[in-house]
N, CA, C and O of each residue as an XYZ file, in Angstrom:
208
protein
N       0.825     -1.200      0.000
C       0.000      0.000      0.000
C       0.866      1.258      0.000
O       0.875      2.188     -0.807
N       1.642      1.046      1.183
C       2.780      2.747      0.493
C       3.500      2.936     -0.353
O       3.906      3.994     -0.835
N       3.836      1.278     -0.736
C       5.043      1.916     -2.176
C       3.710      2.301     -3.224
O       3.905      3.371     -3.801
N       2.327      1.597     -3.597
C       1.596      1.731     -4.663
C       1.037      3.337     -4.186
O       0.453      3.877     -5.126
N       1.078      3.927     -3.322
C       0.838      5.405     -3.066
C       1.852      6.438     -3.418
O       1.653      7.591     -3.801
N       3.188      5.693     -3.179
C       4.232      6.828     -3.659
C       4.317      6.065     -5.034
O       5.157      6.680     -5.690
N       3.866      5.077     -5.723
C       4.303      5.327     -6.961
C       5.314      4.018     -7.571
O       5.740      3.657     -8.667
N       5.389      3.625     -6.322
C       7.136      2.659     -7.000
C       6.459      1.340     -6.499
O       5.268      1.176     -6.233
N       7.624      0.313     -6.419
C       7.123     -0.947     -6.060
C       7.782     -1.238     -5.135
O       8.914     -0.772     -5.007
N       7.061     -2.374     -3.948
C       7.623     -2.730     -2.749
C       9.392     -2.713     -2.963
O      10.130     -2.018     -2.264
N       9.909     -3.690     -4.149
C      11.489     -3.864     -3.996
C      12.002     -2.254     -4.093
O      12.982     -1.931     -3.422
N      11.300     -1.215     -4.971
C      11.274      0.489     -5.559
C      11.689      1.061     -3.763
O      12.793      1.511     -3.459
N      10.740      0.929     -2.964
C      10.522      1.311     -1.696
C      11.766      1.098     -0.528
O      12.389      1.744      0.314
N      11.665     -0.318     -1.114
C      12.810     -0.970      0.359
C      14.307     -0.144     -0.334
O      15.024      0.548      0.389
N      14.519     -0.301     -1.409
C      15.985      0.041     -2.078
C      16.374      1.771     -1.760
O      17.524      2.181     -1.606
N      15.240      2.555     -1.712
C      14.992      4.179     -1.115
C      15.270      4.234     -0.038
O      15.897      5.253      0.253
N      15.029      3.376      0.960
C      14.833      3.368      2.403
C      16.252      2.990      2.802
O      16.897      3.450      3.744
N      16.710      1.846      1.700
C      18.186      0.807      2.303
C      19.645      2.071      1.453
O      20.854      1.844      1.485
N      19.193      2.889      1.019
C      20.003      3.602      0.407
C      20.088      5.121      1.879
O      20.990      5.539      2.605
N      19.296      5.314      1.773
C      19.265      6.427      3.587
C      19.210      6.160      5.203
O      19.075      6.830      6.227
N      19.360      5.046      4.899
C      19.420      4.525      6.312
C      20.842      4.381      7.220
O      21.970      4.267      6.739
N      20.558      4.408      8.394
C      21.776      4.655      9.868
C      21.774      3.328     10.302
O      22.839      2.893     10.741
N      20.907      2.675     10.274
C      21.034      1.696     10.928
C      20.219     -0.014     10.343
O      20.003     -0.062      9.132
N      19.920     -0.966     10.968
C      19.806     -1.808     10.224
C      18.375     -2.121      9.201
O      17.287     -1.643      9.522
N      18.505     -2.798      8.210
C      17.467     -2.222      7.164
C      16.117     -2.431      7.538
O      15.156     -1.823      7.067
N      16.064     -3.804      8.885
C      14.472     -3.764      9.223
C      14.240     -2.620     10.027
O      13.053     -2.297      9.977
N      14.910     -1.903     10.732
C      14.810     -1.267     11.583
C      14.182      0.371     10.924
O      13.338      1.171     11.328
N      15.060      0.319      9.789
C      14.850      1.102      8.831
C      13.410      1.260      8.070
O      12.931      2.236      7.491
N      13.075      0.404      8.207
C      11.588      0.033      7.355
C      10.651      0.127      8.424
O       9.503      0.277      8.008
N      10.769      0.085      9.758
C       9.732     -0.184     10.711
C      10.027      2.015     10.857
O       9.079      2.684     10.447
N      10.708      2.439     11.158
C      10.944      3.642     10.957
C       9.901      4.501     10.249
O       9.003      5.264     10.605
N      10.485      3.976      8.899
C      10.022      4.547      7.634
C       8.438      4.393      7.937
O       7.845      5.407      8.305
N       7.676      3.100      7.794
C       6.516      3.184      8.432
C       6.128      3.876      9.326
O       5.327      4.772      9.061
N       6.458      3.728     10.303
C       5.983      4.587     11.735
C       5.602      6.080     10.629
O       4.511      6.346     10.127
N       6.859      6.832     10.506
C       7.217      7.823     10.221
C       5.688      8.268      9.315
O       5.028      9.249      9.658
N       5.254      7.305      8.045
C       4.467      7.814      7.372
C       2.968      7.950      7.690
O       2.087      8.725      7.318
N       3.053      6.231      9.046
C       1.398      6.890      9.465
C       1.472      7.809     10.585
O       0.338      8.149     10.920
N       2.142      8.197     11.100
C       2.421      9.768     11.646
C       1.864     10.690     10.970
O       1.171     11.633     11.350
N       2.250     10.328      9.770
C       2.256     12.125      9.128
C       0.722     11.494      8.257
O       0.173     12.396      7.624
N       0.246     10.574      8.194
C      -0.904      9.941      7.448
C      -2.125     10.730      8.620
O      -2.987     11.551      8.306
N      -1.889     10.254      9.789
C      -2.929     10.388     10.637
C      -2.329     12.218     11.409
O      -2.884     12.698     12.398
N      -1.790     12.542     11.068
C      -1.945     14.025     11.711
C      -2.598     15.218     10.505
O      -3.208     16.254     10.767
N      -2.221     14.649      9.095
C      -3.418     15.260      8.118
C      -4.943     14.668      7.993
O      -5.679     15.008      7.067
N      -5.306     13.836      8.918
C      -6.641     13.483      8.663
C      -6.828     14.510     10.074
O      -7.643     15.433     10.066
N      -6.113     14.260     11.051
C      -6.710     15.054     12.558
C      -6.884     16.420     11.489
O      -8.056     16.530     11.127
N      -5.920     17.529     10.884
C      -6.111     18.776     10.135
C      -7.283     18.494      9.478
O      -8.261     18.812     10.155
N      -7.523     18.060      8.508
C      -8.745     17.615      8.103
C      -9.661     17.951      8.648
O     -10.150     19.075      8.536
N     -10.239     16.737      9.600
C     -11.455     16.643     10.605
C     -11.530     17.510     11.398
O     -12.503     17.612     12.145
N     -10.074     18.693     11.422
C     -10.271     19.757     12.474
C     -10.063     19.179     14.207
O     -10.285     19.925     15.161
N      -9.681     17.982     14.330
C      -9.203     17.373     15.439
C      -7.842     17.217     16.054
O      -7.059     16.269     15.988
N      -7.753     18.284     16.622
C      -6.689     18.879     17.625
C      -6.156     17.714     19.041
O      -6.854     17.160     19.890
N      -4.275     17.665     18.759
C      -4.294     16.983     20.382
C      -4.493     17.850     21.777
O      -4.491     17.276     22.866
């Protein structure tokens, strides 16, 4: 679902992620996730007008 949202393909995704990463590549990917439904779910709170 996130690589077909940004566009690329799962191997497209992991190779972006394994190219900027500090540390090890799952760790990197659990990151990267976190990171995007963060920013997924703080534009729906803007959205809905739902403040922490």
């Amino acid at each position: 679902l996130l690589a077909n949202e940004s566009g690329t393909s799962v191997a497209g995704l992991i190779t972006e992620i394994d190219k900027n990463r500090q540390a090890g590549l799952s760790s990197a990917v659990r990151i990267f996730v976190l990171q995007t439904l963060k920013q997924k779910a703080a534009a729906c709170r803007t959205v809905s007008g739902v403040t922490d």
